[in-house]
MIMI-593093 format. One record per residue: residue in three letters; x, y, z of N, C-alpha, C in turn. Coordinates in steps of 0.2 Angstrom, whole numbers, always signed. Each point is the difference from the previous one (the first is absolute). Layout:
N
SITE   r   n_X   n_Y   n_Z  ca_X  ca_Y  ca_Z   c_X   c_Y   c_Z
SITE ala     X     Y     Z     X     Y     Z     X     Y     Z
...
This chain:
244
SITE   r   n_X   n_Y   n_Z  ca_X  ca_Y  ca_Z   c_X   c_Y   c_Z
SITE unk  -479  +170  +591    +7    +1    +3    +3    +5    -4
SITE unk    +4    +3    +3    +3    +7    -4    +8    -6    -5
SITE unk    +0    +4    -7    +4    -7    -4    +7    +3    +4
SITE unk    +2    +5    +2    +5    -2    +4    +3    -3    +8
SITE unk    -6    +1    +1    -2    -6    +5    +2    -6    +0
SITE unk    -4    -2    -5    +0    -8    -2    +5    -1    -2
SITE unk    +4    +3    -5    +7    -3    -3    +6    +2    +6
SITE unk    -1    +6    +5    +6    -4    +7    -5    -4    +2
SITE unk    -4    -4    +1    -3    -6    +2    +5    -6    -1
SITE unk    -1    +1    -7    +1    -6    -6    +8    -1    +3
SITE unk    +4    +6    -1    +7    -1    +3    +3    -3    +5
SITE unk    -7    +2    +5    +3    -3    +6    -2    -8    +0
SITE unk    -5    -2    +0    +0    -8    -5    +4    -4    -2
SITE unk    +4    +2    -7    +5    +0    -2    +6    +0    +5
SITE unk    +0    +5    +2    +8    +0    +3    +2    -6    +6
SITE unk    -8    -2    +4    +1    -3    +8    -2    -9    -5
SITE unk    -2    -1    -8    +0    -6    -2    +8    -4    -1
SITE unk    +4    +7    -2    +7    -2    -2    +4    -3    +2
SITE unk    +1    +1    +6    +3    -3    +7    -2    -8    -2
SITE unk    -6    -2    +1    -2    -7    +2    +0    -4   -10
SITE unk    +2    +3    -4    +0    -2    -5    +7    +0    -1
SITE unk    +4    +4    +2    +8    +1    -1    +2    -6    +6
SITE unk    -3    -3    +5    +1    -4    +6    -1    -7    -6
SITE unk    -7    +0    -2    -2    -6    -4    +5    -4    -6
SITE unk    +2    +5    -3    +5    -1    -4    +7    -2    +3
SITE unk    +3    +2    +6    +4    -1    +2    +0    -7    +2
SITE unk    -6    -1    +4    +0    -7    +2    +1    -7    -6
SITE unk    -3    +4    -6    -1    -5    -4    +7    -3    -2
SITE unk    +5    +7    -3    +5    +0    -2    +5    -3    +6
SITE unk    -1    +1    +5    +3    -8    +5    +0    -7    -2
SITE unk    -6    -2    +1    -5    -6    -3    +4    -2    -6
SITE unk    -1    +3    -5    +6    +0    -6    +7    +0    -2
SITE unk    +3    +3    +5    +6    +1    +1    +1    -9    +2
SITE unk    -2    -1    +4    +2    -9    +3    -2    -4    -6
SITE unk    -4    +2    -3    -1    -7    -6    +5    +2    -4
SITE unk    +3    +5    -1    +3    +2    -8    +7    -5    +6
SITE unk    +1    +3    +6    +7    -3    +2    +2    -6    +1
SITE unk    -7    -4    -1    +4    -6    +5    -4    -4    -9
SITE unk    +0    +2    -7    +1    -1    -6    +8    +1    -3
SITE unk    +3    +2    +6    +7    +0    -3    +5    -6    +2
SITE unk    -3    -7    +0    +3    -5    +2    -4    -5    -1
SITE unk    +2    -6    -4    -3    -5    -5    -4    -3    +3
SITE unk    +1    -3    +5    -5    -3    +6    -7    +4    +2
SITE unk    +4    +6    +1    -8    +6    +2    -3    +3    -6
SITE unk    +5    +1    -6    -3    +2    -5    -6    -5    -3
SITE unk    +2    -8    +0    -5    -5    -1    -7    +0    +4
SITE unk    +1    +2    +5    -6    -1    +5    -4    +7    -1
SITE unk    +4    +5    +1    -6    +6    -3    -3    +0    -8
SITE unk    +5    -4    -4    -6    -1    -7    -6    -6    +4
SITE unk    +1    -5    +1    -5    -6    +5    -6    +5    +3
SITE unk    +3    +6    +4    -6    +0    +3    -2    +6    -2
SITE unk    +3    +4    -5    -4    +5    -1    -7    -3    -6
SITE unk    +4    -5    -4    -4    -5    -5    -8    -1    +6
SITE unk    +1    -3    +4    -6    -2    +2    -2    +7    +6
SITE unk    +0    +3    +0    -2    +6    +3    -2    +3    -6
SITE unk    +0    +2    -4    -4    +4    -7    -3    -5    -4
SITE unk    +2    -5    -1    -5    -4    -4    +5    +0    -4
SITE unk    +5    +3    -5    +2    +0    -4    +6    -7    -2
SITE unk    +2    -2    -4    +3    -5    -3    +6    +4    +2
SITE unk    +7    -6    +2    +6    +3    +2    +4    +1    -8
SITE unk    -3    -1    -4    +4    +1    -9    -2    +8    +0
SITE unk    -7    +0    +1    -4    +5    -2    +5    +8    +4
SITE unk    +0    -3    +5    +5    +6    +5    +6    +0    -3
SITE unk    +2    -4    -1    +8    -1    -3    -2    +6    -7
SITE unk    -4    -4    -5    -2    +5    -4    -1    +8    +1
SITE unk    -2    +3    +5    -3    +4    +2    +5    +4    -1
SITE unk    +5    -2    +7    +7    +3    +2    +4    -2    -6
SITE unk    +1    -1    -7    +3    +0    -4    -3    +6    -3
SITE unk    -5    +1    -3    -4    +2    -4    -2   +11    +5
SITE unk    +2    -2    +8    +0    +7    +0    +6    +2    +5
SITE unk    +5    -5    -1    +6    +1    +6    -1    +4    +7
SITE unk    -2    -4    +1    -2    +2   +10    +2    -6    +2
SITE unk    +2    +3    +7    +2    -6    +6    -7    -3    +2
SITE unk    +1    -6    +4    -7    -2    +5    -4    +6    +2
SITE unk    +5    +5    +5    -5    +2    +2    -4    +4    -2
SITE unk    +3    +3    -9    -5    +6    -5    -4    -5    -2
SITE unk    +1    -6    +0    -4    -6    -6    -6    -2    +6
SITE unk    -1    +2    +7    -5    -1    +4    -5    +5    +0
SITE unk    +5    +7    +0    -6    +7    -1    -4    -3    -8
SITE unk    +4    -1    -6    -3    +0    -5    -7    -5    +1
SITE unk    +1    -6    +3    -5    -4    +2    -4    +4    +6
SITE unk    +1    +2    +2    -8    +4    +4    -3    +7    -5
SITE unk    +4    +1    -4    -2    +6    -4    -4    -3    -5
SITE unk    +0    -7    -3    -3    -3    -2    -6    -3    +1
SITE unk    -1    -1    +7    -5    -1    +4    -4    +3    +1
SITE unk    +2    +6    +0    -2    +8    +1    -5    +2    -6
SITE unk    +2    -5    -6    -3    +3    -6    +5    +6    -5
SITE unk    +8    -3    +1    +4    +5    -5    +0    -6    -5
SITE unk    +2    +4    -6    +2    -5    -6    +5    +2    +1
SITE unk    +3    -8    -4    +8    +0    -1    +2    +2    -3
SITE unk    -2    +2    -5    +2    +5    -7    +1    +6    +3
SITE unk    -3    +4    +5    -1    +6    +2    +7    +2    +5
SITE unk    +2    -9    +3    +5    +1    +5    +8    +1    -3
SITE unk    -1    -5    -5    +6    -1    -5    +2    +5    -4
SITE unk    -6    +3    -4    +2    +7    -1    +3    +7    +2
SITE unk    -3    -1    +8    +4    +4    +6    +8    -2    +3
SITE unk    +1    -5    +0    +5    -2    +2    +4    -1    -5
SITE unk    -2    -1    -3    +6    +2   -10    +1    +7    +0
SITE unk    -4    +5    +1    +0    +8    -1    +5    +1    +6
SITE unk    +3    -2    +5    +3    +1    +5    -2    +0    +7
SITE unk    -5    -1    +2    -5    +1    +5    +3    -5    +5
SITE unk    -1    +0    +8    +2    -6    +3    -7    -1    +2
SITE unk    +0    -8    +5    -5    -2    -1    -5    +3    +5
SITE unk    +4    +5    +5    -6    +2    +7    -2    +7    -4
SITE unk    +6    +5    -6    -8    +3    -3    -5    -2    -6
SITE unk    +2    -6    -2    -5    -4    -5    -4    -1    +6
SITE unk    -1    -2    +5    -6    -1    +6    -2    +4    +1
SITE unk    +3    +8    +2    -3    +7    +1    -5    +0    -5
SITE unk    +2    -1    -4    -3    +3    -8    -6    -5    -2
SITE unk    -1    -6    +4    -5    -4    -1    -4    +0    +6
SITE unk    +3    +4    +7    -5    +3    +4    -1    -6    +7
SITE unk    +6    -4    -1    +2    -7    +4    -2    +2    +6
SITE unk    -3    -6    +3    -3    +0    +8    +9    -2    +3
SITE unk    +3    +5    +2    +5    -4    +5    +1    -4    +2
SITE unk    -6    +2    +7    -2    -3    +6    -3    -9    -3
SITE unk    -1    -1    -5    -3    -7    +0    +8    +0    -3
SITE unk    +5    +2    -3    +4    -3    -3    +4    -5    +4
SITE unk    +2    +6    +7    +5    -2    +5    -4    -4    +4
SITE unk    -6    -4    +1    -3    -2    +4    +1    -8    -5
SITE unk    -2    -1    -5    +2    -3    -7    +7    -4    +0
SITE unk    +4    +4    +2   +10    +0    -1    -1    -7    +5
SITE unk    -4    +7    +7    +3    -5    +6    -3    -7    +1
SITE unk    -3    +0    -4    -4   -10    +1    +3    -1    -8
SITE unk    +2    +3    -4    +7    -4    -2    +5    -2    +1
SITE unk    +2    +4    +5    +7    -2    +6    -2    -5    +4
SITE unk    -5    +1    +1    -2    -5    +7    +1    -8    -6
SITE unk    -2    +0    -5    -2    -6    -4    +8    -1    -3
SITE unk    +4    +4    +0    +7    -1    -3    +3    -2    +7
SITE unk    +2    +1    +6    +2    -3    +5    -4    -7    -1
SITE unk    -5    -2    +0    -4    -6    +1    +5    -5    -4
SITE unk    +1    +3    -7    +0    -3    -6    +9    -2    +3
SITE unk    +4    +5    +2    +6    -1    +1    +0    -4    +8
SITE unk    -3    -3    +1    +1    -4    +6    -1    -7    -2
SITE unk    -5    +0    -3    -3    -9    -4    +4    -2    -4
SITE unk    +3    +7    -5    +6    -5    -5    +6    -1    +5
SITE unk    +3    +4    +7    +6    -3    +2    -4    -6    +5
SITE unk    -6    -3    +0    -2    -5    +3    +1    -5    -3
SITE unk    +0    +2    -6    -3    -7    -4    +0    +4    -9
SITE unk    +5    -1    -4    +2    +6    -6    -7    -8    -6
SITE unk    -1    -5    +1    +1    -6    -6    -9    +5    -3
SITE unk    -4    +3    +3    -8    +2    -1    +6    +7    -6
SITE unk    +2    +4    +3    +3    +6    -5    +3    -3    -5
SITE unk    +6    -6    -1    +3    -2    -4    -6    -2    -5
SITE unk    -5    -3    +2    -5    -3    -4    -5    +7    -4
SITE unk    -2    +5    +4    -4    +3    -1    +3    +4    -7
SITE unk    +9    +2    +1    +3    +5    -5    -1    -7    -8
SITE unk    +2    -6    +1    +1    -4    -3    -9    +2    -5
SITE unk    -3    +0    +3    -9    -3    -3    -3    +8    -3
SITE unk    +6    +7    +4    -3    +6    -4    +5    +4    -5
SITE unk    +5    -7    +1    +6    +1    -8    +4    +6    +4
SITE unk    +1    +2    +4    +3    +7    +3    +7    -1    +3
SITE unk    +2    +2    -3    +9    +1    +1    +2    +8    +4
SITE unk    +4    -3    +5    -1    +7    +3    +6    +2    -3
SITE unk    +4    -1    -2    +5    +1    -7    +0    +6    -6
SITE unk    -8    -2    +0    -2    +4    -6    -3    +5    +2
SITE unk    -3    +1    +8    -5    +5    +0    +6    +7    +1
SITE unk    +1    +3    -5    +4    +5    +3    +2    +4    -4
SITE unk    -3    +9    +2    +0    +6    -5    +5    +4    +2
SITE unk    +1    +5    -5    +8    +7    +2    -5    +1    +6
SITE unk    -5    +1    +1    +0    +6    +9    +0    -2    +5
SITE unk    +2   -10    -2    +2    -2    +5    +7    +1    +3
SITE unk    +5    +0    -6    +6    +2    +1    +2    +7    -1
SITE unk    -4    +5    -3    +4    +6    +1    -1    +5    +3
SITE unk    -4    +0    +8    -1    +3    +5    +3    -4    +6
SITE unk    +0    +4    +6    +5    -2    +7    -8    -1    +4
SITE unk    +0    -4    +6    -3    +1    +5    +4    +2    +5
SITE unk    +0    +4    +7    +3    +4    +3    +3   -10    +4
SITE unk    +7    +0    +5    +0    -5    +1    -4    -2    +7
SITE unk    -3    +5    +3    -4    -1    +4    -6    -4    +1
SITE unk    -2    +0    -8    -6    -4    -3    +3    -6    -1
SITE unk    +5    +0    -5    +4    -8    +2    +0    -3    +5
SITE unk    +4    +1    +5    -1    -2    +5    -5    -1    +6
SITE unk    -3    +3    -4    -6    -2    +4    -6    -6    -4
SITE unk    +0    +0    -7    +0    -7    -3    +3    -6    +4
SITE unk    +6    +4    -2    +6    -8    +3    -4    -4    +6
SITE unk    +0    +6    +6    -3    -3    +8    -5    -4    -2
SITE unk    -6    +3    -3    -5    -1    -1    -1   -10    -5
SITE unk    +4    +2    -3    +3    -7    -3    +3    -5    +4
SITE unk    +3    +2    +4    +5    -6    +6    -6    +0    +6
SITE unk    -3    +3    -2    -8    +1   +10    -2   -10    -2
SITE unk    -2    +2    -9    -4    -6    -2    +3    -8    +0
SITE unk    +5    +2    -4    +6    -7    +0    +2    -1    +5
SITE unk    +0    +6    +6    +2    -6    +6    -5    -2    +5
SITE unk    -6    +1    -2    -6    -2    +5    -2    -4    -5
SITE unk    +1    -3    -6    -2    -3    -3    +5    -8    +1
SITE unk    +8    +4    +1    +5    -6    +1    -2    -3    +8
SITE unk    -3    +4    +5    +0    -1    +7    -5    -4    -2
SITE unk    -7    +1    -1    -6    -6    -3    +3    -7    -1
SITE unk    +4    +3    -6    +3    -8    -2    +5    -3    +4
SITE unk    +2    +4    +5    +4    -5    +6    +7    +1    -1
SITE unk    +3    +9    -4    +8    -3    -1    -2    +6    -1
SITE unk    +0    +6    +5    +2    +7    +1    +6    +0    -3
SITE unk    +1    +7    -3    +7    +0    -3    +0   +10    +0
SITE unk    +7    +0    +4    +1    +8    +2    +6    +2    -3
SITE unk    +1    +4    -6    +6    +0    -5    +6    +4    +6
SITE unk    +5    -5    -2    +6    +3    +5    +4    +6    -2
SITE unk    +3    +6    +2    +4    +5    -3    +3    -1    -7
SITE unk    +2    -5    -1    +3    -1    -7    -6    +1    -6
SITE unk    -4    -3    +2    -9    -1    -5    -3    +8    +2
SITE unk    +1    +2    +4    -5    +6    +0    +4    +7    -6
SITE unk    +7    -1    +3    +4    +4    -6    -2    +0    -6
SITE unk    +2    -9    -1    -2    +1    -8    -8    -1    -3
SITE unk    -6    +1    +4    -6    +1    -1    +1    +9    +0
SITE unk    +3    +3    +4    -1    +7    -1    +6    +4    -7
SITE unk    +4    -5    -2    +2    +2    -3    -2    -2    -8
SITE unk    -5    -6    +2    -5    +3    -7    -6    +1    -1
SITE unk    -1    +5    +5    -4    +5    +0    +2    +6    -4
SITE unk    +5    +2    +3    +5    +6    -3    -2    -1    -7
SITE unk    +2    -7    -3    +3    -2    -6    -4    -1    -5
SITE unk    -6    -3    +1    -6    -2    -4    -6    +4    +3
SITE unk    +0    +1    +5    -6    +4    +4    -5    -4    +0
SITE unk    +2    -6    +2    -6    -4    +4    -2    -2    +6
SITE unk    -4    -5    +4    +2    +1    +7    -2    -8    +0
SITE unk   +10    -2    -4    +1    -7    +1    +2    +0    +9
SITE unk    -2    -7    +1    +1    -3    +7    +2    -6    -1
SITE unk    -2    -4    +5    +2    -5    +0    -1    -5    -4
SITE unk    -5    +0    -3    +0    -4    -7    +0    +3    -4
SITE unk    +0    +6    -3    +2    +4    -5    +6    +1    -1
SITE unk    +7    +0    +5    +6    +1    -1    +2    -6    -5
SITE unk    -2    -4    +2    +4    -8    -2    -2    +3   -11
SITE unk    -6    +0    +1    +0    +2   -10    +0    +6    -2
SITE unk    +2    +4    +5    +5    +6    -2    +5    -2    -3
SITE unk    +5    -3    +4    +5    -2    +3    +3    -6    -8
SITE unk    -7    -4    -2    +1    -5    -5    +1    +3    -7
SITE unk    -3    +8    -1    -2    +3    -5    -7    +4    -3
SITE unk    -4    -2    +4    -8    +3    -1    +1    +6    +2
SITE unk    +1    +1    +5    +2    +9    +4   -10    +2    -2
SITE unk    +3    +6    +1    -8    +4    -1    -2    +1    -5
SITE unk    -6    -1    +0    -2    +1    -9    -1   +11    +0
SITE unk    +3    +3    +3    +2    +6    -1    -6    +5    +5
SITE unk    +6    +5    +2    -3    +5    +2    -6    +5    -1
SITE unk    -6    +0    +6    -7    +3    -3    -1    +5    -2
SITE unk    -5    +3    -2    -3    +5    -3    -1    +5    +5
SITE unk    +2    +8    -1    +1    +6    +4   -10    -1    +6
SITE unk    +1    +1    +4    -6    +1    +2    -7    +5    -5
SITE unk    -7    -1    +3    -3    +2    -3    -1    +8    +3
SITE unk    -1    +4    -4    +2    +8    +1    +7    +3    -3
SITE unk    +5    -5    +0    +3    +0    -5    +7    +0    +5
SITE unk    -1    +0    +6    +3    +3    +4    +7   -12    +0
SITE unk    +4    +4    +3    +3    -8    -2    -2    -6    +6
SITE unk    +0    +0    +4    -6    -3    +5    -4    -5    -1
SITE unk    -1    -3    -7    -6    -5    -3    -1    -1    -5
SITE unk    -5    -2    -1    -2    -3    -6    -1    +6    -6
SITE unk    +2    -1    -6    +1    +5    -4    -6    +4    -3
């Protein structure tokens, strides 16, 4: 084949793979966006350390550790865990992300399969819904489980949690997302509970405040002094939409 033949070949290749790898990523950074949001409110941030722990195999200190050690939100600290799975060293991650890199080009740059990331994300979401219906069914397994892995949701928390914004769009879409469970969880238990005009105000209003997506059970330990354990990390690509 004539080489310049082959190299617009090559081009055209290239150009028709972009699309579906610019789609891939995009979905993934969805996926991620929901864990980094509904990590901005004590209740939700405890069950995403819970279930991302037993979805990676990892220890919930180890994670904590992680996210100290490379200040990412959940949802950067789940790419680093597939890119690890992928076969990245952490030294190689931590260097990039200290040098100033966000974490979807530290993935470009390791050659990240999207498509299995966002596919990944989304049966973490599906396992963090679970997880957030069983604690508002019955919290005594969580209380015990935080208890037996020494984990303070108090203590899990780094600056990229607090020094970027999620759009409030993403909050609030947390928040829903959070009242779907506790109150299909309160109707199970036989005492449905539909926050009246006054409770919806002050749940929206600290959203605004802390950027969590407190609700009904989240409002009352806002409310006592817990508030959010801080605002998440810009999205992945750098863009503010997600995980940092």
């Amino acid at each position: 084949m004539n080489p310049t033949v082959r190299y617009c070949a090559l081009l055209l290749v290239l150009a028709s793979a972009l699309p579906a790898f610019c789609d891939d990523q995009e979905k993934a950074n969805k996926e991620l966006v929901k864990v980094t949001a509904m990590a901005t409110d004590p209740t939700g941030h405890a069950v995403v350390s819970r279930t991302m722990a037993d979805v990676t195999g990892v220890k919930r200190l180890d994670l904590l550790q992680e996210r100290q050690t490379l200040n990412v939100s959940y949802g950067s600290l789940f790419v680093v865990q597939e890119l690890l799975k992928s076969g990245a060293k952490m030294e190689d991650i931590a260097a990039q992300l200290k040098a100033g890199k966000t974490i979807t080009q530290v993935a470009n740059d390791q050659h990240a399969n999207w498509k299995m990331i966002a596919a990944d994300a989304k049966k973490l979401n599906t396992k963090i819904d679970d997880g957030l219906y069983k604690h508002f069914l019955n919290d005594k397994a969580d209380k015990q489980r935080d208890l037996d892995d020494k984990y303070d949701v108090m203590a899990d928390t780094v600056s990229a949690d607090r020094d970027a914004d999620l759009p409030k769009s993403d909050i609030q879409a947390a928040a829903e997302r959070y009242n779907l469970w506790k109150d299909r969880a309160d109707a199970d238990k036989g005492h449905h509970h539909v926050m009246d005009t006054a409770e919806q105000q002050a749940a929206y209003s600290d959203h605004d405040r802390n950027g969590g997506p407190v609700g009904n059970g989240a409002a009352g330990a806002a409310a006592g002094g817990n508030g959010s354990v801080g605002t998440p990390a810009p999205a992945a690509g750098g863009a503010r939409t997600g995980p940092n």
